[in-house]
N, C-alpha and C positions, 0 to 999 in steps of 0.2 A: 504494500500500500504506500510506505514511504518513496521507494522508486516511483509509482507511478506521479503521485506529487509532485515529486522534484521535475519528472519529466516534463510535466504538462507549466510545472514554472517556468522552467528555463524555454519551453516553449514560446509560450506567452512574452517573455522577455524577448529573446532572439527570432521570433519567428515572426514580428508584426514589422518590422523596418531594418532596410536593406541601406547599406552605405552606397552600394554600387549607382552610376546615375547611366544616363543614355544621350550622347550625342547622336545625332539626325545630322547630316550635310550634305549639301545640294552638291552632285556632280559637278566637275569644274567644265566650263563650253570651253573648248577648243576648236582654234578657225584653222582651217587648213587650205593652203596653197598650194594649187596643184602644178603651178611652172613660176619660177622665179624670173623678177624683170629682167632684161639685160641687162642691167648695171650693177649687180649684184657680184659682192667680194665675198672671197674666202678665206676665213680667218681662224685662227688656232687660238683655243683660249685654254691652258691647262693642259695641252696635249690633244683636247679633243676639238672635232673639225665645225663650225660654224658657216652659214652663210648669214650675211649681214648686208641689210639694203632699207633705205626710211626711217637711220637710226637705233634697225631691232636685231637682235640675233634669232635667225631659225634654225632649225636641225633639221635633216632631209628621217623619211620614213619612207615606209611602203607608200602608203598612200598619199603623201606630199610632204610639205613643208611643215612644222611648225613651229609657231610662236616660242621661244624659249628667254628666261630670264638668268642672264650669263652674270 
């Protein structure tokens, strides 16, 4: 009988609020560039290869170009 008390205390105490919480976040939109202007540079930042055109750095992919913050 004592066990079952204690069980259903510490129940009570531990079982009605959870520390843990939930963040939700919106997917980030990414634009993608499917042919770079012609006046488009390539540059090396860190070892790895950039194209750079309008003041931004992109990285090439399968599917094109994108946005990247170098």
């Amino acid at each position: 009988m004592k066990s079952m008390l204690l069980f259903l205390s510490l129940m009570l105490l531990f079982g009605t609020s959870s520390c843990a919480t939930r963040v939700v976040t919106k997917p980030a939109t990414v634009t993608i560039v499917k042919t770079p202007p012609r006046h488009y540079k390539i540059v090396k930042v860190k070892g790895k290869r950039y194209y750079f055109w309008n003041g931004k750095h992109y990285k090439k992919t399968k599917k094109g170009y994108i946005f990247v913050r170098v």
